[in-house]
FIKOLDO-737189 format. One record per residue: residue in three letters; z, y, x of N, C-alpha, C in turn. Coordinates in Angstrom, 3 decimals, always signed. Example, Ala and Ser with C-alpha at 12.3 -4.5 7.8 and 13.67 -1.06 7.14 Angstrom:
BEGIN
 fike     n.c3     n.c2     n.c1    ca.c3    ca.c2    ca.c1     c.c3     c.c2     c.c1
  ALA   +7.800   -5.690  +13.190   +7.800   -4.500  +12.300   +7.800   -3.300  +13.200
  SER   +7.080   -2.250  +12.850   +7.140   -1.060  +13.670   +7.870   +0.030  +12.900
***
This chain:
BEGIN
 fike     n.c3     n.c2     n.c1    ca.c3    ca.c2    ca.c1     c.c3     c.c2     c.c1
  UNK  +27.454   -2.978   -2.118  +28.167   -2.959   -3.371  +29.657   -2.825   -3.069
  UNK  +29.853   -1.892   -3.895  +31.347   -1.694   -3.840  +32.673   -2.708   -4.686
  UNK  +34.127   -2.293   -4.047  +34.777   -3.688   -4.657  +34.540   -3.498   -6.233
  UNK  +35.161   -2.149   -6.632  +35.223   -1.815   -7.887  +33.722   -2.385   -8.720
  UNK  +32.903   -1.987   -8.117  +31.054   -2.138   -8.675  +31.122   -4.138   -8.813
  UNK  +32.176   -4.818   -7.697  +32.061   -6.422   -7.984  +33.201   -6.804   -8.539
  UNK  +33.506   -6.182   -9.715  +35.161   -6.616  -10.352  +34.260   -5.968  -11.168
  UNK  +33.656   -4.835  -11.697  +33.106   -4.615  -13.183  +31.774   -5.765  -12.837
  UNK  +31.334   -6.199  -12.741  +30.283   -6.985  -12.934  +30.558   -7.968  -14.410
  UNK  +29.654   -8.096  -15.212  +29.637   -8.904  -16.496  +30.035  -10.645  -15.800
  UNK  +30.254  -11.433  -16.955  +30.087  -12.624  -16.418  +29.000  -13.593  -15.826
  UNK  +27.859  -12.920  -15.993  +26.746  -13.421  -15.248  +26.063  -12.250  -14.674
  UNK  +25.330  -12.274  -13.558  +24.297  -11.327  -13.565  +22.752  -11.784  -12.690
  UNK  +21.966  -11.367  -12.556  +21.231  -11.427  -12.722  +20.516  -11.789  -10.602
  UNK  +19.632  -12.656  -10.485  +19.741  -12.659   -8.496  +19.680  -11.133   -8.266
  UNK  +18.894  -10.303   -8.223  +18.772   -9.181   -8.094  +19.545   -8.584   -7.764
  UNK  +20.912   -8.500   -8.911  +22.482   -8.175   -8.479  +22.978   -8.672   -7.385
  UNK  +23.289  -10.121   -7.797  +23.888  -11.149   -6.779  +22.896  -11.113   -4.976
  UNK  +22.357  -10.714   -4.801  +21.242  -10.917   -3.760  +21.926   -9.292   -3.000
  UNK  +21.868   -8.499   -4.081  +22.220   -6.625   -3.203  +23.972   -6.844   -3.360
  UNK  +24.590   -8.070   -4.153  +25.885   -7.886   -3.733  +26.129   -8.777   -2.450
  UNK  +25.318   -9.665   -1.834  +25.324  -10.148   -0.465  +24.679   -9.648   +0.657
  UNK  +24.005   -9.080   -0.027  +23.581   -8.087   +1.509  +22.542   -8.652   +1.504
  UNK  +21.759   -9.400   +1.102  +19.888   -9.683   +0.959  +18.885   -9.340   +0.274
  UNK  +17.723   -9.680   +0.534  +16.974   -8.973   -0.325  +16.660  -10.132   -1.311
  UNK  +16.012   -9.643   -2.405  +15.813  -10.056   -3.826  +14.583  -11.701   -3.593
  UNK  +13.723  -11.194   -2.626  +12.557  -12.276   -2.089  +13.448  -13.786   -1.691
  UNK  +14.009  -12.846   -0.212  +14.747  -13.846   +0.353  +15.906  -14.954   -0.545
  UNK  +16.522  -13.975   -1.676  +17.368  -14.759   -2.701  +16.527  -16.170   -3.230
  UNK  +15.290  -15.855   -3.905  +14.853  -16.620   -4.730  +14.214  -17.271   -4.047
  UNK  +13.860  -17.479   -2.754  +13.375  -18.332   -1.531  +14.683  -19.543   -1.345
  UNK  +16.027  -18.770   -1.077  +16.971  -19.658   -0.807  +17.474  -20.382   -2.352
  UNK  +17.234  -20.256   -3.583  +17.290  -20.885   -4.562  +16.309  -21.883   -4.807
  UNK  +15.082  -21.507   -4.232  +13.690  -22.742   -4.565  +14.062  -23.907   -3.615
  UNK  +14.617  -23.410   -2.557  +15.116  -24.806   -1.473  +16.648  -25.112   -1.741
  UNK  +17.809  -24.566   -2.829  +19.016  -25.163   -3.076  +19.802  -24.711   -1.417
  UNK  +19.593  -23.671   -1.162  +20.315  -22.833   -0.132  +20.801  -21.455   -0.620
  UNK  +20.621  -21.472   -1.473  +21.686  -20.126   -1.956  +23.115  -20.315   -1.869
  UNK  +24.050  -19.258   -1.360  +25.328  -19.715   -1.453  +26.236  -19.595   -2.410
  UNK  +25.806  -19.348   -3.535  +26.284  -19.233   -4.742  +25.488  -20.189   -5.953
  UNK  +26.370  -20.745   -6.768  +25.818  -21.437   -7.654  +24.782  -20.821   -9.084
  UNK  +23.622  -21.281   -8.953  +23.013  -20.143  -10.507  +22.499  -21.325  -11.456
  UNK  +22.728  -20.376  -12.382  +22.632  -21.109  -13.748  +20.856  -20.679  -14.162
  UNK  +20.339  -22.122  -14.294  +18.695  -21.637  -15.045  +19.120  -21.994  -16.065
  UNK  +18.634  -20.968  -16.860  +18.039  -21.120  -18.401  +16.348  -20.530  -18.706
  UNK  +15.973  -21.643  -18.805  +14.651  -21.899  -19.043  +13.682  -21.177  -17.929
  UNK  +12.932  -20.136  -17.823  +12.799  -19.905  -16.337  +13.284  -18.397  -16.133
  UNK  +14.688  -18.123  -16.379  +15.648  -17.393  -16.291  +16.949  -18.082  -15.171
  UNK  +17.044  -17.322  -14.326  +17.921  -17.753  -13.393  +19.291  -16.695  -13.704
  UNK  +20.365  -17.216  -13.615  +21.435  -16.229  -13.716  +22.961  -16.486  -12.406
  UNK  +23.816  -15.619  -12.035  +24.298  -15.946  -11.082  +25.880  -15.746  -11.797
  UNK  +27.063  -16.742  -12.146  +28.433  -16.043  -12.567  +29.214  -15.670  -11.666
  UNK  +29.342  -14.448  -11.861  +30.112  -13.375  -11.166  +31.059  -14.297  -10.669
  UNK  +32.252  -15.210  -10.931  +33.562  -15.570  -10.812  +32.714  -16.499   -9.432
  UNK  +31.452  -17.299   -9.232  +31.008  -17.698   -8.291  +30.981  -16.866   -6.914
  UNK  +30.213  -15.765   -7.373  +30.051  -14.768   -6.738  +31.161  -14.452   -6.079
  UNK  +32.088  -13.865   -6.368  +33.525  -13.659   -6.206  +34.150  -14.588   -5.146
  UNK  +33.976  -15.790   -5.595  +34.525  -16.874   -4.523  +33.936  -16.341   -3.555
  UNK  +32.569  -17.167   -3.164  +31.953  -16.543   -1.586  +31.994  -15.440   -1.241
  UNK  +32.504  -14.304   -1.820  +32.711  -13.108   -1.208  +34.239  -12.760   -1.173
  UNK  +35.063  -13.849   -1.470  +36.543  -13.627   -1.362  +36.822  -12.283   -1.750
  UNK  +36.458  -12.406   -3.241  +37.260  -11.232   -4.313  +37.725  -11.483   -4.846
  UNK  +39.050  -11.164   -4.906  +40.203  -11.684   -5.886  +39.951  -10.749   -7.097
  UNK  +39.950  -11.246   -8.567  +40.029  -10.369   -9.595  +41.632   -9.582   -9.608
  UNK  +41.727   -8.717  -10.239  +43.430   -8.501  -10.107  +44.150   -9.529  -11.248
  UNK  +45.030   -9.203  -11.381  +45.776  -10.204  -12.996  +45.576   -9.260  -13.972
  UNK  +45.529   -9.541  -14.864  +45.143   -9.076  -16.058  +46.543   -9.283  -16.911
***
């Protein structure tokens, strides 16, 4: 994933995203979420998992620009 492709990202997205914006695969993501080893924080809603970008961002040391 490119920088531009992780600065348009919505405010949440989805492991799927978050998993191909770290360089893993989608399995391995939701493996390291069932044991609380993911390195990003995700939000469940109900059995919907979601990941916020601005999290994301941190562990991948992306600065948004200023707005």
């Amino acid at each position: 994933m490119t920088l531009d492709e992780l600065l348009a990202l919505p405010p949440t997205v989805n492991v799927a995203t978050a998993a191909r914006a770290l360089g893993i695969g989608v399995h391995k993501a939701y493996s390291l979420i069932r044991v609380g080893a993911f390195p990003v924080q995700t939000l469940t809603l109900g059995s919907t998992v979601r990941v916020p970008a601005a999290a994301l961002w941190r562990v991948l040391e992306v600065t948004p620009p200023a707005q």
